[in-house]
DOBA-403528 format. One record per atom (N, C-alpha, C, CB): residue number from 1; residue in one letter; z, x, y. Coordinates in Angstrom, 1 decimal, always signed. Atoms other than C-alpha are relative to their C-alpha. Last residue first. Glycine has a CB too. Layout:
<rs>
   i aa     up   east  north
 NUM  a      Z      X      Y
...
</rs>
This chain:
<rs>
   i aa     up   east  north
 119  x   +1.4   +1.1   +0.8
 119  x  +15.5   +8.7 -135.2
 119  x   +0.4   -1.7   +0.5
 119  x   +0.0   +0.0   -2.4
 118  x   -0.8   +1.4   +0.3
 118  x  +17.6  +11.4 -133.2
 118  x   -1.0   -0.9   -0.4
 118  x   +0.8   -0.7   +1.3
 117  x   +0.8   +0.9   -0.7
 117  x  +16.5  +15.0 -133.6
 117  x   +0.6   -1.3   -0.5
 117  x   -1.6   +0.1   -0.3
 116  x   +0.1   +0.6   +0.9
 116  x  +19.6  +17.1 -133.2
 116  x   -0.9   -1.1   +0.1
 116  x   +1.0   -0.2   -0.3
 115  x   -0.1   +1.2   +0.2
 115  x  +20.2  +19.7 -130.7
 115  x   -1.1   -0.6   -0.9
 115  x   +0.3   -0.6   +1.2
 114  x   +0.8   +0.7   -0.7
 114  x  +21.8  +22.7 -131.5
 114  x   -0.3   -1.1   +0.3
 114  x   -0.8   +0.2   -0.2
 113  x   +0.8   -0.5   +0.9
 113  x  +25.2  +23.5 -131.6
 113  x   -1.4   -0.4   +0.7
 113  x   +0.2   -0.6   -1.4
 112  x   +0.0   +0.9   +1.5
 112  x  +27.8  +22.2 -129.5
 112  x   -1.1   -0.1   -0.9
 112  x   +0.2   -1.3   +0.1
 111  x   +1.3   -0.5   +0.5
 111  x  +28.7  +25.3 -127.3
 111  x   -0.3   -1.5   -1.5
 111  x   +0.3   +2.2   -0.6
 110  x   -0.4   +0.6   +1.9
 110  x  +31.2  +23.9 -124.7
 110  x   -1.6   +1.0   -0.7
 110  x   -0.3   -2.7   -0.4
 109  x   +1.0   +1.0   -0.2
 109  x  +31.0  +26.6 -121.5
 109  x   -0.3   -0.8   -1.3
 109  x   -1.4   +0.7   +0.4
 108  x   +1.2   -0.1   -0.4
 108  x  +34.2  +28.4 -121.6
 108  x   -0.8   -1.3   -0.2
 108  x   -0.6   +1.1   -0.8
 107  x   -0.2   +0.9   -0.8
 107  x  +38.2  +27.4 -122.0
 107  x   -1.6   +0.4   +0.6
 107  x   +1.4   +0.1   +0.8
 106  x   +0.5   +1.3   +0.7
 106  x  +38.5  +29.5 -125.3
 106  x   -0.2   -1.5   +0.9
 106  x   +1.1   -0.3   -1.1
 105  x   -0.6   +0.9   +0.3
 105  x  +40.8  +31.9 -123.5
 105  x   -0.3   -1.2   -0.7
 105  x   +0.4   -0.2   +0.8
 104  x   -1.3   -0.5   +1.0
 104  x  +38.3  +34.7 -124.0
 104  x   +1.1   -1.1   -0.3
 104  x   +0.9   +1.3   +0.8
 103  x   +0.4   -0.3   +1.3
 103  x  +35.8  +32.7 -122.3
 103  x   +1.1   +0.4   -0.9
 103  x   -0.9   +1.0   +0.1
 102  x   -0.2   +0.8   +0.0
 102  x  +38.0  +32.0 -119.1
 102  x   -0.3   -0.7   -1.8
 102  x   -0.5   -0.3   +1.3
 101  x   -1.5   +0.2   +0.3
 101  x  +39.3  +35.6 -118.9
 101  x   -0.3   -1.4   -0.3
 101  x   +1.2   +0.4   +1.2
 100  x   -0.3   -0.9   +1.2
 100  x  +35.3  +36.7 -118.8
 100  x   +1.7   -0.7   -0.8
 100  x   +0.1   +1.8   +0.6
  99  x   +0.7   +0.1   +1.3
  99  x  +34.5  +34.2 -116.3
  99  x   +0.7   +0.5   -1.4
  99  x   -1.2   +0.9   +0.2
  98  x   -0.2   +1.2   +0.8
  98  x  +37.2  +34.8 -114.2
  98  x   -0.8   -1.1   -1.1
  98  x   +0.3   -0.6   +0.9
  97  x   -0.2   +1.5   -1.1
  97  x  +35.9  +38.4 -114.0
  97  x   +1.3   -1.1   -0.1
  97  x   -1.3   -1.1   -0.4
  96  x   -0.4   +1.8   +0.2
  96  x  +37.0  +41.7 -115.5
  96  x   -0.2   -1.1   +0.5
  96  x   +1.0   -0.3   +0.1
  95  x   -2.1   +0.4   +0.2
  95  x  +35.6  +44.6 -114.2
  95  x   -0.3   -0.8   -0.1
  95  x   +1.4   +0.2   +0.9
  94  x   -0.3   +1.3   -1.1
  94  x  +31.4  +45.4 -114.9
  94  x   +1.8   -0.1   -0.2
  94  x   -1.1   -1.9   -0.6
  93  x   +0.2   +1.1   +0.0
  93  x  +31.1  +49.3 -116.5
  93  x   +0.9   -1.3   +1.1
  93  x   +0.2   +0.0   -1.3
  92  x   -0.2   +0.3   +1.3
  92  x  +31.5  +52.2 -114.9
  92  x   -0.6   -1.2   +0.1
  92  x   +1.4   +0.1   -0.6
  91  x   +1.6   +0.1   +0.7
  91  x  +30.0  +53.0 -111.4
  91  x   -0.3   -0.1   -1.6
  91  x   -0.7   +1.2   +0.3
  90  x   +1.4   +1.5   -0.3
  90  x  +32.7  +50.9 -109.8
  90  x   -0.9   +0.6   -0.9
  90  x   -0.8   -0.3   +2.0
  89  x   -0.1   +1.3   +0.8
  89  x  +35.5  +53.0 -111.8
  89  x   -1.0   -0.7   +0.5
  89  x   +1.3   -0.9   +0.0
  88  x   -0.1   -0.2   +1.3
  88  x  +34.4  +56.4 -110.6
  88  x   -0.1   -1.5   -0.6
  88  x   +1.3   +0.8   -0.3
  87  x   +1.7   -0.5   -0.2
  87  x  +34.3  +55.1 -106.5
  87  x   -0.6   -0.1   -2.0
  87  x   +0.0   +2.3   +0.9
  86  x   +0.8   +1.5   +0.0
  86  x  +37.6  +54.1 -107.6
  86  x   -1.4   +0.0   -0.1
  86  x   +0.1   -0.8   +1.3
  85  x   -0.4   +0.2   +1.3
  85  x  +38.9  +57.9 -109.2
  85  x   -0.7   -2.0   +0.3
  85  x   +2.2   +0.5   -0.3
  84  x   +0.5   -0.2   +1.2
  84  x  +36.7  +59.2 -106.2
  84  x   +0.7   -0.3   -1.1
  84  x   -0.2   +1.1   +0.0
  83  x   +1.0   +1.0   +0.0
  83  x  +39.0  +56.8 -103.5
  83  x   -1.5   +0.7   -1.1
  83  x   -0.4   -0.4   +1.8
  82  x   +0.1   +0.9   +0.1
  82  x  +42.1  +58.2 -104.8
  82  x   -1.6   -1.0   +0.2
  82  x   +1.0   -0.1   +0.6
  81  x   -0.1   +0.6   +1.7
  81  x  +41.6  +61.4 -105.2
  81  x   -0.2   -1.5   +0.0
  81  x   +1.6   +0.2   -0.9
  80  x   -0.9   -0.1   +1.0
  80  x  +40.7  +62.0 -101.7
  80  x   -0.3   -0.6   -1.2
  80  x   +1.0   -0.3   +0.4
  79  x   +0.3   -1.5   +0.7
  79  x  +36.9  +63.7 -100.3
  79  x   +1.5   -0.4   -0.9
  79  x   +0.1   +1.9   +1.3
  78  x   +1.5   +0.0   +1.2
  78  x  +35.7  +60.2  -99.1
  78  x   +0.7   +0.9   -0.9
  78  x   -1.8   +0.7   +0.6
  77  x   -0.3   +1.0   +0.9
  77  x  +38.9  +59.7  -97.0
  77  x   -0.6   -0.1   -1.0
  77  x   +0.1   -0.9   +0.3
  76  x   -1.6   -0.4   +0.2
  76  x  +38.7  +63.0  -94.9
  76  x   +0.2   -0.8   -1.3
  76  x   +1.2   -0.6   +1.3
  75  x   +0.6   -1.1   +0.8
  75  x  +35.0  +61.6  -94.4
  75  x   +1.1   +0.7   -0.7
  75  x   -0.8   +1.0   +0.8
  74  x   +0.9   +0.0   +0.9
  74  x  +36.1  +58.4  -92.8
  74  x   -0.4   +0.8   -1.3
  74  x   -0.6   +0.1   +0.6
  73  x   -1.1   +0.3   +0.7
  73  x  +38.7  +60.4  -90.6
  73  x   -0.4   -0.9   -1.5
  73  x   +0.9   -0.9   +1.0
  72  x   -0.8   -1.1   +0.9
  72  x  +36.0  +62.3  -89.8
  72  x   +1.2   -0.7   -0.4
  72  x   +0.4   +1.4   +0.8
  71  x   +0.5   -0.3   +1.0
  71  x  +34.0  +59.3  -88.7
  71  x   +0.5   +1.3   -0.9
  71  x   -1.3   +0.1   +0.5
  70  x   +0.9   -0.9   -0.6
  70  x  +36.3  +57.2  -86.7
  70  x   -0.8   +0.6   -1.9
  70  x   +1.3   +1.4   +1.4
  69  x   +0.3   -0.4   -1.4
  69  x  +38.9  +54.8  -86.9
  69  x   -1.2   +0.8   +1.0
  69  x   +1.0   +0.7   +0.2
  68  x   -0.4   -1.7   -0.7
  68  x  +38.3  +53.8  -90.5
  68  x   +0.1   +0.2   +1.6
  68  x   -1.3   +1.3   -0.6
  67  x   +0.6   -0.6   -1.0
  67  x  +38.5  +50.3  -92.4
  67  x   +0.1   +1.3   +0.8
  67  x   +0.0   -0.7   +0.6
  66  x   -1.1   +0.2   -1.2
  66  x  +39.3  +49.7  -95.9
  66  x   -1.4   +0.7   +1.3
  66  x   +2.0   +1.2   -0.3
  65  x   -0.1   +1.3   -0.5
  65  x  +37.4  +47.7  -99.0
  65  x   +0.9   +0.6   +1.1
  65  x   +0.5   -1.3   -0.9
  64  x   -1.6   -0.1   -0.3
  64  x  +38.0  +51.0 -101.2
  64  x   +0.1   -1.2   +0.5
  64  x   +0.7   +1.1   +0.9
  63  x   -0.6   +0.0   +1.4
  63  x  +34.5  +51.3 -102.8
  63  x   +1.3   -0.2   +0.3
  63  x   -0.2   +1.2   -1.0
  62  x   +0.5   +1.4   +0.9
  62  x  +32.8  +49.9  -99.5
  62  x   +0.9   +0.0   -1.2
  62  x   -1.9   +0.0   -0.5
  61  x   -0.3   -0.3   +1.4
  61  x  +34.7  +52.2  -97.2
  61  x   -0.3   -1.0   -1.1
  61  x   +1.5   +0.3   -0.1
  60  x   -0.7   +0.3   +1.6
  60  x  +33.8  +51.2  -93.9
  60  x   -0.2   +1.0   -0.9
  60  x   -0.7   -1.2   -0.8
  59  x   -0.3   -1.0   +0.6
  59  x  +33.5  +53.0  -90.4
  59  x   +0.3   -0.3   -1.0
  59  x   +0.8   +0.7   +0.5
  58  x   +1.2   -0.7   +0.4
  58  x  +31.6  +50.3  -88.2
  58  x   +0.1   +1.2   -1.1
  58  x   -0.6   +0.6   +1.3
  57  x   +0.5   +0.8   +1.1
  57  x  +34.2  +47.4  -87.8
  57  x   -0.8   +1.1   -0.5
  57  x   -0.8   -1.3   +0.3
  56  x   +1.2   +1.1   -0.4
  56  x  +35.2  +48.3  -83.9
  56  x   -0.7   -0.2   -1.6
  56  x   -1.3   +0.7   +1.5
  55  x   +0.9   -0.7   -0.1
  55  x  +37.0  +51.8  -85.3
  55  x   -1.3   -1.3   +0.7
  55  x   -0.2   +0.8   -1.5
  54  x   +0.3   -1.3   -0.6
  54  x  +40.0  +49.9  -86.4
  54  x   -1.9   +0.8   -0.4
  54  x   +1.3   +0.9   -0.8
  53  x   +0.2   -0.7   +1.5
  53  x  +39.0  +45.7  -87.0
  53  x   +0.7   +1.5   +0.7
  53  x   -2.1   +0.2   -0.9
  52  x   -1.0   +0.5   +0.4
  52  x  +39.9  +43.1  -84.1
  52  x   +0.1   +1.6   -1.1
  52  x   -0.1   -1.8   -0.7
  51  x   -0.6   -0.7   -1.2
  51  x  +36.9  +44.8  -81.5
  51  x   +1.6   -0.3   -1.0
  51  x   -0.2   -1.0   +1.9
  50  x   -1.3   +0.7   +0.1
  50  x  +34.7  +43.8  -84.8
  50  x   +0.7   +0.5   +1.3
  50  x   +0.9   +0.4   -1.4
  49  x   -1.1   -0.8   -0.5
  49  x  +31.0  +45.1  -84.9
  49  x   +0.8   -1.1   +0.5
  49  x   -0.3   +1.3   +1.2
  48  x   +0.0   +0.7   -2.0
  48  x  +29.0  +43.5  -86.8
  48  x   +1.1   +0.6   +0.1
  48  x   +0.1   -1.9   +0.6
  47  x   -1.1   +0.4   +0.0
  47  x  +28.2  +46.0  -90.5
  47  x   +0.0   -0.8   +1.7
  47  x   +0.8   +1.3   -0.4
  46  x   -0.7   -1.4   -0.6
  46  x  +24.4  +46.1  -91.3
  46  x   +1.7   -0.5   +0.8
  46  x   -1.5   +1.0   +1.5
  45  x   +0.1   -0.1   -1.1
  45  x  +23.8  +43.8  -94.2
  45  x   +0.5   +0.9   +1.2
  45  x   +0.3   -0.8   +0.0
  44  x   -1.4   -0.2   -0.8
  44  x  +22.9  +44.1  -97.5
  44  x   -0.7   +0.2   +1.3
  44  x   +1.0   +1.5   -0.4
  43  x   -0.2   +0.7   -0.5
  43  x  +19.7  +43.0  -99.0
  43  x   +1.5   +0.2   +0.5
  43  x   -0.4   -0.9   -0.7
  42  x   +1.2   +0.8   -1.0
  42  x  +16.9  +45.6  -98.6
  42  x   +1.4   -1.6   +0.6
  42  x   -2.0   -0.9   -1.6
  41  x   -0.1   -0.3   -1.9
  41  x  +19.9  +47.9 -100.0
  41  x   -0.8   -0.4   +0.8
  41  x   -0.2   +1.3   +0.5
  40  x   +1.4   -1.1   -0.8
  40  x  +19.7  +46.2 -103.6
  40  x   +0.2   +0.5   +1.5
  40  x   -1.8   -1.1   +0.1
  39  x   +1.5   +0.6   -0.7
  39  x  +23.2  +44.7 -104.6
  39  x   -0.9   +0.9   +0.5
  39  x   +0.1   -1.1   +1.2
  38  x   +1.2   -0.1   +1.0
  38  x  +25.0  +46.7 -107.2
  38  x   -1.0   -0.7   +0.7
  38  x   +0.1   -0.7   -1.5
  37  x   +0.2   -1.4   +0.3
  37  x  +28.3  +47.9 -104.5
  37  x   -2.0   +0.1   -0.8
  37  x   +1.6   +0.5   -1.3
  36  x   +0.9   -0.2   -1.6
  36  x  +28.4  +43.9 -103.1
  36  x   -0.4   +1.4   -0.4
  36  x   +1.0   +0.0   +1.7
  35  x   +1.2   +1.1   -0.3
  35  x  +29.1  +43.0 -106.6
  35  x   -1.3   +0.3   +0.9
  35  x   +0.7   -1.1   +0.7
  34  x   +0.7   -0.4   +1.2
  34  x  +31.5  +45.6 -107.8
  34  x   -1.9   -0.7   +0.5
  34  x   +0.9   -0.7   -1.8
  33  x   +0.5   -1.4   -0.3
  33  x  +33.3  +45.1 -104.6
  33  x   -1.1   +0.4   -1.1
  33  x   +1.3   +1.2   +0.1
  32  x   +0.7   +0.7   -1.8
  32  x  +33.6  +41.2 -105.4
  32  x   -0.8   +1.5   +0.6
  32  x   +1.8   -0.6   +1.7
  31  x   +1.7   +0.4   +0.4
  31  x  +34.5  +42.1 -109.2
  31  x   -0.7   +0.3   +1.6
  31  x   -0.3   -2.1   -0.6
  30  x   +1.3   -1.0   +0.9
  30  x  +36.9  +44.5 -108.5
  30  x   -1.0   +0.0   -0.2
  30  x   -0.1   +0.2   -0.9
  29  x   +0.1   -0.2   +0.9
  29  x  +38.9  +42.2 -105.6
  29  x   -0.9   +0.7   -0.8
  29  x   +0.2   -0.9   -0.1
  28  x   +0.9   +0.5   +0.8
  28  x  +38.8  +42.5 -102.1
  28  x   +0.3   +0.4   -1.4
  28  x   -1.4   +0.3   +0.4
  27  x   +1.3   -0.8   +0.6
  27  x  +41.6  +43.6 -100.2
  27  x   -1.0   -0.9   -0.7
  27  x   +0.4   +1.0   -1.2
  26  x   +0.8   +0.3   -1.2
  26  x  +44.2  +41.3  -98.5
  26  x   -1.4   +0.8   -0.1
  26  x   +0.7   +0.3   +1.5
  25  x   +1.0   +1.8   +0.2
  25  x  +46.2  +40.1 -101.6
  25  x   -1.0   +0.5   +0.8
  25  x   +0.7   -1.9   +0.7
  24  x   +0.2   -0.3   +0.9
  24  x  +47.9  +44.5 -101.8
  24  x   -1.3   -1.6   -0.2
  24  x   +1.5   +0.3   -0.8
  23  x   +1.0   -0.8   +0.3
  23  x  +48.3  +44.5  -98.2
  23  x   -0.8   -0.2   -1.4
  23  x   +0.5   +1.3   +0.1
  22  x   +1.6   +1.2   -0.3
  22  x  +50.5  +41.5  -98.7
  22  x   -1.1   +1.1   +0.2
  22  x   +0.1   -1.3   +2.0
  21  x   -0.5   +1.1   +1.0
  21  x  +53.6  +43.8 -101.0
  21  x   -1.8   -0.7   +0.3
  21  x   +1.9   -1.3   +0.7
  20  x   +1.0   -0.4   +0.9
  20  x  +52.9  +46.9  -98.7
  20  x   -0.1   -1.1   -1.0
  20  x   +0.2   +1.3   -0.5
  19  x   +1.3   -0.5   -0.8
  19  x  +53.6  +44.7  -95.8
  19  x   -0.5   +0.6   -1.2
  19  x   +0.2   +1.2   +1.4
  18  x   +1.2   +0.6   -0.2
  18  x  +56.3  +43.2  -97.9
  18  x   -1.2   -0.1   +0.8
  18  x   +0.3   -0.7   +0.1
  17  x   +1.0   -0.4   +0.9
  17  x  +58.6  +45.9  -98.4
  17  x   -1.2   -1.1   -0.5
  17  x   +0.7   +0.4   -1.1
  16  x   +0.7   +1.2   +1.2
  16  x  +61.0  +45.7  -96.4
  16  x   -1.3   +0.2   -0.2
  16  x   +0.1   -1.5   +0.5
  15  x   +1.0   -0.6   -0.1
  15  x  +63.7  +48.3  -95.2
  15  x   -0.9   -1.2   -0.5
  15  x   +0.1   +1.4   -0.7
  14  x   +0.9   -0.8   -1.5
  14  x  +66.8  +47.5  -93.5
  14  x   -1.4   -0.5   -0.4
  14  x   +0.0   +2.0   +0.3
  13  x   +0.8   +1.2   -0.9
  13  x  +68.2  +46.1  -96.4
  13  x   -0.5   +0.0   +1.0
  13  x   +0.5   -0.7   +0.4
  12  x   +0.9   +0.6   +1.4
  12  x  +68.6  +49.5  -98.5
  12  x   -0.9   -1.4   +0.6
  12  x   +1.3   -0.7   -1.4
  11  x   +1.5   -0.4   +0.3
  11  x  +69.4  +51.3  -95.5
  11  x   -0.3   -1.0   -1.1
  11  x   -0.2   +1.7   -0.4
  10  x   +0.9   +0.2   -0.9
  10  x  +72.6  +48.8  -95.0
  10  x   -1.6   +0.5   -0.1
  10  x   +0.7   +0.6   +1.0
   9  x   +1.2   +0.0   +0.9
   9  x  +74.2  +49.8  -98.7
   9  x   -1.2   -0.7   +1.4
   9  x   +0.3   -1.3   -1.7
   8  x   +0.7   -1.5   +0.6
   8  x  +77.4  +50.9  -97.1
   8  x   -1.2   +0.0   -0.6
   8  x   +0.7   +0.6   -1.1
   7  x   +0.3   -0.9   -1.2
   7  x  +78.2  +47.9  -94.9
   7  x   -0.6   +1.0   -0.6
   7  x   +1.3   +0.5   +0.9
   6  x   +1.1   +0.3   -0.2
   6  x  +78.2  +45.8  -98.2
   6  x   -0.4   +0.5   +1.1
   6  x   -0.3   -1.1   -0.2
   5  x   +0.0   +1.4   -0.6
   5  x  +81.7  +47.2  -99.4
   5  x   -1.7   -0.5   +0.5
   5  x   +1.0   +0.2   +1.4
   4  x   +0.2   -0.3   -1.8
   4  x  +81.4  +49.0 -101.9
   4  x   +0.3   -0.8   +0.5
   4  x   -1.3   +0.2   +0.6
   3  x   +1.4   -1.1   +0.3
   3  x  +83.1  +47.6 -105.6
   3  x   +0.1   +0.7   +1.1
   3  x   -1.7   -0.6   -0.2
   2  x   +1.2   +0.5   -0.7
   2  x  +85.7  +44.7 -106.1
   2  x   -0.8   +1.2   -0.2
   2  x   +0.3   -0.5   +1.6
   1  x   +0.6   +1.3   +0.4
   1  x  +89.0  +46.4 -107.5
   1  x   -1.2   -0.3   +0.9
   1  x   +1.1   -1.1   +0.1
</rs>
């Protein structure tokens, strides 16, 4: 009768899964990277160095939004799948805004025709 007891399923609760859970909010979004990726290189800025960040701030990943310790670990990161299948998607077309989702819902900019001469 009853089941396990709840001593036996300990690893399960141990483990938690909200680091990778908030990692996931603390990135930049598709558009934002998409953004900063199309601006001209007169107007970007050069990175300030961080003592909080790894690597003091200076080793980004613009298509990934992460920071690197150093420069081969950097370069390591360039060459995986993962960040050429992103890389890939920024140079497609624009991602989804809240524009776009706001249009689609019928909650855009009014359109009330032209306007009308009034006498």
């Amino acid at each position: 009768m009853g089941g396990k007891c709840p001593h036996r399923k300990v690893k399960k609760r141990r483990l938690s899964h909200k680091t990778a859970r908030l990692s996931k909010f603390l990135k930049k979004g598709d558009d934002a990277v998409y953004e900063e990726l199309n601006k001209p290189e007169d107007l970007r800025q050069p990175l300030p160095v961080d003592e909080d960040l790894p690597g003091m701030g200076q080793y980004y990943c613009l298509h990934c939004d992460r920071y690197f310790a150093n420069v081969t670990v950097r370069d390591e990161h360039f060459k995986t799948k993962r960040h050429r299948k992103r890389a890939k998607q920024m140079m497609g077309p624009a991602p989804h805004t809240q524009l776009d989702a706001d249009l689609a819902a019928g909650m855009g900019m009014p359109d009330n025709g032209p306007k009308l001469m009034s006498m």
